[in-house]
C-alpha positions as CSV (number, residue, x, y, z in Angstrom):
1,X,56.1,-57.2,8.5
2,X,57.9,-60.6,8.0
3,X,58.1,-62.8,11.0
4,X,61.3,-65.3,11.7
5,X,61.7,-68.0,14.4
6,X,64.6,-69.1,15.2
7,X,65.5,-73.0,17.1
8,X,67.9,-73.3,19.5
9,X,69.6,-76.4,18.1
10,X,71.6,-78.7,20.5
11,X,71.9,-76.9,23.6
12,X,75.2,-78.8,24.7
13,X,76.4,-77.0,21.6
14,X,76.4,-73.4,20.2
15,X,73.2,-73.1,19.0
16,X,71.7,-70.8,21.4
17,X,74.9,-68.8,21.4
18,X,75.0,-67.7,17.8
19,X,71.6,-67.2,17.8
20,X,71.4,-64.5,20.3
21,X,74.5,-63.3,18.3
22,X,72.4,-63.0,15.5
23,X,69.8,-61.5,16.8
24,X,71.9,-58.6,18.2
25,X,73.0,-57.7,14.6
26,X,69.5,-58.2,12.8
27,X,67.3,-57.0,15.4
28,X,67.9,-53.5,14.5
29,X,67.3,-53.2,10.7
30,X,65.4,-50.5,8.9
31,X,62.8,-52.8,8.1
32,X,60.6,-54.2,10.8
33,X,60.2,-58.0,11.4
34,X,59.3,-59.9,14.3
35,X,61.3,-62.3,15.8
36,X,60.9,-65.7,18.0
37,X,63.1,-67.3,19.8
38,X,62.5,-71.1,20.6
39,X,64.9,-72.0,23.6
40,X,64.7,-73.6,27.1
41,X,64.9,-70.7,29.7
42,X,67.3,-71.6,31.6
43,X,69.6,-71.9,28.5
44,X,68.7,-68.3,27.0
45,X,69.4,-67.0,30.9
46,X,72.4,-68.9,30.6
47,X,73.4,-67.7,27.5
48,X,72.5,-64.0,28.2
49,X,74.8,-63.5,31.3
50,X,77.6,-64.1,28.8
51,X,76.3,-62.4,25.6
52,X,74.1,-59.2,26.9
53,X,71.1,-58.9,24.4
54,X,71.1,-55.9,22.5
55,X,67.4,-56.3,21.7
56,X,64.1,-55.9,23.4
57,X,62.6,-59.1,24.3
58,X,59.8,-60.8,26.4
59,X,59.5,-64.3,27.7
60,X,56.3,-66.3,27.2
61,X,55.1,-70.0,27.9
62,X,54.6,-72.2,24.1
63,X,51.0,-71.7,24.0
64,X,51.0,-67.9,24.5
65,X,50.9,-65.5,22.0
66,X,53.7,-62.8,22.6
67,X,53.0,-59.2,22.4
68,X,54.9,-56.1,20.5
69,X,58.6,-57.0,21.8
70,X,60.9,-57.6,18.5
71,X,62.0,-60.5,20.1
72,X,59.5,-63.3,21.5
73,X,61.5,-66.0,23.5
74,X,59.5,-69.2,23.5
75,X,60.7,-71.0,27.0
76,X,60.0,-74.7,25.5
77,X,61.0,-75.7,28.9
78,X,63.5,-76.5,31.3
79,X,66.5,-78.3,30.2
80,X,69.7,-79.7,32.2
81,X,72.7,-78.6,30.2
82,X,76.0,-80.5,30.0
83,X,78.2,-78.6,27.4
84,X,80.3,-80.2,24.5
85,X,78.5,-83.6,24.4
86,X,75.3,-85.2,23.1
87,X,72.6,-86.2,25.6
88,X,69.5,-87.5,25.7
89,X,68.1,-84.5,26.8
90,X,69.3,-82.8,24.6
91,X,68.2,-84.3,22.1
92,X,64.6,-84.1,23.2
93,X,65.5,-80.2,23.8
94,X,66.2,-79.7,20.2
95,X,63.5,-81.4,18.7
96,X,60.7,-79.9,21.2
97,X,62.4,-76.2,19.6
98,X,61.7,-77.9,15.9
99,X,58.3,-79.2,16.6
100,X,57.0,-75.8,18.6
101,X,58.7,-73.6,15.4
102,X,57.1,-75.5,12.9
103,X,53.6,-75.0,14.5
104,X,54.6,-70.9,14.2
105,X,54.7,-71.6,10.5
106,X,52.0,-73.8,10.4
107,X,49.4,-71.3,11.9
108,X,50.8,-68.7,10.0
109,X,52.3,-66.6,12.9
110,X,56.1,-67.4,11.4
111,X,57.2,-66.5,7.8
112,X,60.5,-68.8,7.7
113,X,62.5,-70.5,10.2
114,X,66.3,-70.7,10.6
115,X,67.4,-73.9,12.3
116,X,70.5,-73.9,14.5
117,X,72.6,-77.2,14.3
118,X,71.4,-80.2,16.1
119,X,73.4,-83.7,17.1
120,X,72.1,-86.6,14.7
121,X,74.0,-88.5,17.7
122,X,71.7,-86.7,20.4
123,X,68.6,-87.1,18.3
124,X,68.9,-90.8,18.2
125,X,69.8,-91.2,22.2
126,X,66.4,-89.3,22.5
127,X,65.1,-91.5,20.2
128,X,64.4,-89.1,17.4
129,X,63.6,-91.3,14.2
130,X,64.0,-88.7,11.7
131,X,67.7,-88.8,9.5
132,X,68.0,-85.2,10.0
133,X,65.7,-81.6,10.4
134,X,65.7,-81.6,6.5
135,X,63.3,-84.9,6.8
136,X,61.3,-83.5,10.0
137,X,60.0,-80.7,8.1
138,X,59.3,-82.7,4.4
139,X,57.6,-85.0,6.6
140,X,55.7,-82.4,8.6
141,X,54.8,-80.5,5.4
142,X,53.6,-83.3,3.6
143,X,56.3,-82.9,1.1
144,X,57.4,-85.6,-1.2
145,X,59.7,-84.0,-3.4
146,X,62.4,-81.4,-1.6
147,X,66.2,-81.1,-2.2
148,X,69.0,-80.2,0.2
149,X,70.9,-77.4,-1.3
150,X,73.4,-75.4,-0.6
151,X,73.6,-71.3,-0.7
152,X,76.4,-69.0,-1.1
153,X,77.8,-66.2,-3.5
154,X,81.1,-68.0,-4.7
155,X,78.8,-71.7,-4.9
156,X,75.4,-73.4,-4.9
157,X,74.8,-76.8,-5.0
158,X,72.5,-79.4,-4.4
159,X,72.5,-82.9,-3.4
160,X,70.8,-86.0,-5.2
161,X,71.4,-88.0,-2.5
162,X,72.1,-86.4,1.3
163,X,73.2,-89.0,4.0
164,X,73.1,-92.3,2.5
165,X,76.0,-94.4,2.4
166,X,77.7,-94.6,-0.8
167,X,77.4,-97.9,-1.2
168,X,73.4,-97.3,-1.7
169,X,73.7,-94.1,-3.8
170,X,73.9,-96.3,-7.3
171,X,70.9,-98.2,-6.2
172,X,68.7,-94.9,-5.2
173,X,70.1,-93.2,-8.7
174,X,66.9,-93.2,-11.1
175,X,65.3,-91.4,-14.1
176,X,62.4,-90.8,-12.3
177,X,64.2,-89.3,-8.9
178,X,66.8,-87.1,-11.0
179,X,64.2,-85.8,-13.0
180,X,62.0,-84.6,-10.4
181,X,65.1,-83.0,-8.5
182,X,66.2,-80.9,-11.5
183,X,62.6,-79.5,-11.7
184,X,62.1,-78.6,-8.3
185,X,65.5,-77.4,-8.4
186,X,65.0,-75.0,-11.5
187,X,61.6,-73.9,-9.8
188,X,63.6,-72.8,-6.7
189,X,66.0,-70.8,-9.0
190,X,63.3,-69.5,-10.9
191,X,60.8,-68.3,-8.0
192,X,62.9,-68.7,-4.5
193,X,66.2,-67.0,-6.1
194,X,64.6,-65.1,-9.1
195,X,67.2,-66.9,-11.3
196,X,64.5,-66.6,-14.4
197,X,66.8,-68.6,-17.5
198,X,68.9,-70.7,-14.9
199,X,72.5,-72.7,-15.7
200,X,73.0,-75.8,-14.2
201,X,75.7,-78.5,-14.3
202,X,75.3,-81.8,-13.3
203,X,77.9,-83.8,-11.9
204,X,78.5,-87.4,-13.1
205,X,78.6,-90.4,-10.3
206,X,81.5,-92.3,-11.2
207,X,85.6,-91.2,-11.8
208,X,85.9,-89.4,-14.9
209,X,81.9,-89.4,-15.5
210,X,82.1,-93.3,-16.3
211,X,84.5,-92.6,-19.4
212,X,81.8,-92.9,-22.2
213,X,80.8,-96.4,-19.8
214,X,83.8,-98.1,-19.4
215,X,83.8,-96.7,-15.7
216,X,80.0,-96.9,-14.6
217,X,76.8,-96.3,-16.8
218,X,75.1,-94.6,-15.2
219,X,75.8,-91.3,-16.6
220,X,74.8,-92.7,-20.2
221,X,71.9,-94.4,-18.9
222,X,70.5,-92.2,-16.2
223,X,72.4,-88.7,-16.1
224,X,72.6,-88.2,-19.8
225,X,68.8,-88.1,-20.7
226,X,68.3,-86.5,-17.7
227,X,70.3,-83.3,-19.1
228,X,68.7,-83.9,-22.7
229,X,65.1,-83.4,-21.2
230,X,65.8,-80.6,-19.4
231,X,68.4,-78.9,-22.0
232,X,66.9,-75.5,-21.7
233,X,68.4,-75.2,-18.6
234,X,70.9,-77.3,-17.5
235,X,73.9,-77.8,-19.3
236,X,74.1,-80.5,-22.0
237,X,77.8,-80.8,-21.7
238,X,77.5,-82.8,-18.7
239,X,77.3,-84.8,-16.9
240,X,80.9,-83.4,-15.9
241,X,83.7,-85.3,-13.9
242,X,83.8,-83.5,-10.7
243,X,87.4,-83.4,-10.5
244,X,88.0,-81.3,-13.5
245,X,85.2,-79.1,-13.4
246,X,85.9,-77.9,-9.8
247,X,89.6,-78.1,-10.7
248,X,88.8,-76.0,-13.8
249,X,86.6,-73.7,-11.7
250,X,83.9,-74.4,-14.3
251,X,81.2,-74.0,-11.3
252,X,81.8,-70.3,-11.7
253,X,79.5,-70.4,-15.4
254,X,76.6,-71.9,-13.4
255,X,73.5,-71.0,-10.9
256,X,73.2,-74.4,-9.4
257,X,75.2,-77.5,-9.6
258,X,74.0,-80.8,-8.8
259,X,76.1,-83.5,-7.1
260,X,74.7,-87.4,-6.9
261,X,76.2,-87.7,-3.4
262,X,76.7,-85.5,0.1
263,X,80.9,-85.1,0.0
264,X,80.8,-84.7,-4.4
265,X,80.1,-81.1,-3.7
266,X,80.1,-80.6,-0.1
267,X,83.8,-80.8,0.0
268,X,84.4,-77.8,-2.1
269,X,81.3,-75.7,-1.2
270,X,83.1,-75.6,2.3
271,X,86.5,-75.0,1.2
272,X,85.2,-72.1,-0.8
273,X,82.4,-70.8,2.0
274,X,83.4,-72.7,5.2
275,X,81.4,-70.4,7.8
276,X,79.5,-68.4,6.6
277,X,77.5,-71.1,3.5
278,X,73.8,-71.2,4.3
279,X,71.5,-74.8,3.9
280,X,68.1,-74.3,2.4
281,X,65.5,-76.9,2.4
282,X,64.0,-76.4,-1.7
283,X,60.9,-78.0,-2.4
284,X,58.9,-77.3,0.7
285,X,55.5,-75.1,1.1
286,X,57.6,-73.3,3.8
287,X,60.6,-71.7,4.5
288,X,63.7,-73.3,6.1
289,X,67.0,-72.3,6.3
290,X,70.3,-73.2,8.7
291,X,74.1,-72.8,8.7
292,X,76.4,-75.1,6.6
293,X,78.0,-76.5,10.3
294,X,78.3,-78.3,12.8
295,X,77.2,-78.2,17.0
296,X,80.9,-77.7,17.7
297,X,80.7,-79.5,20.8
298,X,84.7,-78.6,21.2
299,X,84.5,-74.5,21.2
300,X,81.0,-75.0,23.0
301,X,80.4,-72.8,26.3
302,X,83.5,-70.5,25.6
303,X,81.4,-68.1,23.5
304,X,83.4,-67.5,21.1
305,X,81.5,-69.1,18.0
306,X,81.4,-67.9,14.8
307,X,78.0,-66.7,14.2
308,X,78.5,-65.9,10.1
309,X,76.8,-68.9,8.5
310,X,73.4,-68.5,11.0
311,X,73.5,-64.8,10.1
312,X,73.6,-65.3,6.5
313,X,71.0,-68.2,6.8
314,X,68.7,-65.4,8.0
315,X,68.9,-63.4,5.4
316,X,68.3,-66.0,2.5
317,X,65.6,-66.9,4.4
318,X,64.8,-63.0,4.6
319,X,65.2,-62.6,0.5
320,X,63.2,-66.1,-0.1
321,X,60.2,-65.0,2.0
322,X,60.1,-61.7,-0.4
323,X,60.7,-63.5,-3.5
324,X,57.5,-65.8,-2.7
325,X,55.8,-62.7,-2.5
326,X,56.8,-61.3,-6.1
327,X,55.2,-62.6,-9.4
328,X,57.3,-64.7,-11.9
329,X,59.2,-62.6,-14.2
């Protein structure tokens, strides 16, 4: 039996909404998994008066256990809601759902979790200090070397760089840093996705891939060997100019494409799967998975998100935490 925990995100947001949304469509599949649920209780009771819970379900204190109920709702305590903006409370409220979810995993008693959206704006009112949840769990792992990618059937990228400004990504770009990304990369193929002879492209930085250096060297300085070490699987006709391969629909020949900064391949992973596109955390000793949006402080409190993306977060996180489980090949 596999267990998943879900976080309630930003509870001024619709975190808590899709999950239970979720949770009424997965709790009832053939195969049996256990479920928690971390979430102030006044929010799930909130929450639940508009969106009746299809699922049985008990309601325990952070340090208890749970019994045999599918779903386990973990009260992380009481939390003053005030919908469709970041507060400080909320902020503390979605962290405290990070922190008591990542001590599931940690003990064992949680296979994967899948993390609603939280306010970077909330976090630092509450005086989070980490960038994002990527960076709380690296940290809390211990993990050095972890990429932010991104998951669908049409798409799957990855990100050299994730929310740096781009004034800073040229600095950060290195032999040493792009190496290690395309191997933990092609690991996660090989073992997470069972993509056992993967294709990558990689993306240039500059217009045009620096125009054999008249743009930008980069590419023939960094980039290129890069590609030439790894040649066995990724594709030594890059690095590509982003415009034309996308344009070309080139992405469609590859497993995994590789971007130097966040919009490079963000903007058309969400043209292609806005909704229902699934962020995984690669790299880490556990397994961590969220939708490709937002809060969406504007449609919060009407209940009628979109629950897509958080649904098929869960079940990548569902097909990674099998795949662990498999040999290689």
């Amino acid at each position: 039996m596999n267990k998943f925990v879900f976080t309630c995100g930003d509870i001024n947001g619709i975190g808590p909404e899709i999950v239970i949304k979720t949770l009424n469509q997965i709790t009832g599949y053939k195969n049996s998994h256990k479920f928690y649920f971390v979430c102030p209780l006044n929010i799930f009771q909130t929450v639940t008066r508009h969106i009746k819970p299809t699922f049985n379900y008990e309601i325990v204190n952070q340090k208890d256990q749970g019994s045999s109920a599918v779903v386990t709702v973990i009260n992380s305590g009481m939390a003053k809601q005030s919908i469709g903006k970041p507060t400080i409370t909320s902020g503390k409220s979605a962290y405290k759902s990070l922190v008591l979810s990542y001590e599931l995993l940690r003990r064992g008693d949680a296979d994967a979790v899948i993390t609603a959206p939280i306010s970077k704006t909330a976090s630092k009112m509450a005086g989070i200090i980490f960038s994002g949840q990527t960076d709380m769990f690296a940290k809390w792992s211990n993990t050095k070397n972890y990429v932010m990618i991104f998951l669908s059937k049409k798409l799957c990228t990855a990100l050299f760089t994730i929310h740096n400004p781009l004034q800073d990504v040229s600095k950060l770009l290195n032999f040493k840093k792009l190496d290690t990304l395309v191997e933990v990369i092609i690991s996660t193929l090989r073992i997470d996705l069972r993509v056992f002879e993967p294709k990558i492209a990689v993306l240039g930085l500059n217009p045009h891939a620096g125009e054999n250096g008249i743009i930008g060297k980069e590419e023939i300085d960094i980039i290129s060997p890069v590609i030439k070490k790894h040649a066995k699987s990724v594709s030594i006709e890059g690095p590509f100019s982003s415009d034309a391969f996308f344009g070309s629909k080139a992405y469609k020949n590859y497993d995994m494409i590789i971007g130097m900064y966040h919009d490079q391949v963000l903007i058309p992973f969400k043209l292609l799967n806005f909704g229902c596109g699934v962020n995984y955390t690669a790299g880490l000793p556990i397994v961590r998975t969220s939708p490709d949006h937002g809060v969406a402080y504007d449609i919060a409190g009407k209940f009628i998100a979109d629950e897509s993306s958080i649904l098929q977060a869960f079940k990548y996180a569902q097909r990674i935490v099998n795949n662990r489980k498999k040999k290689i090949g």
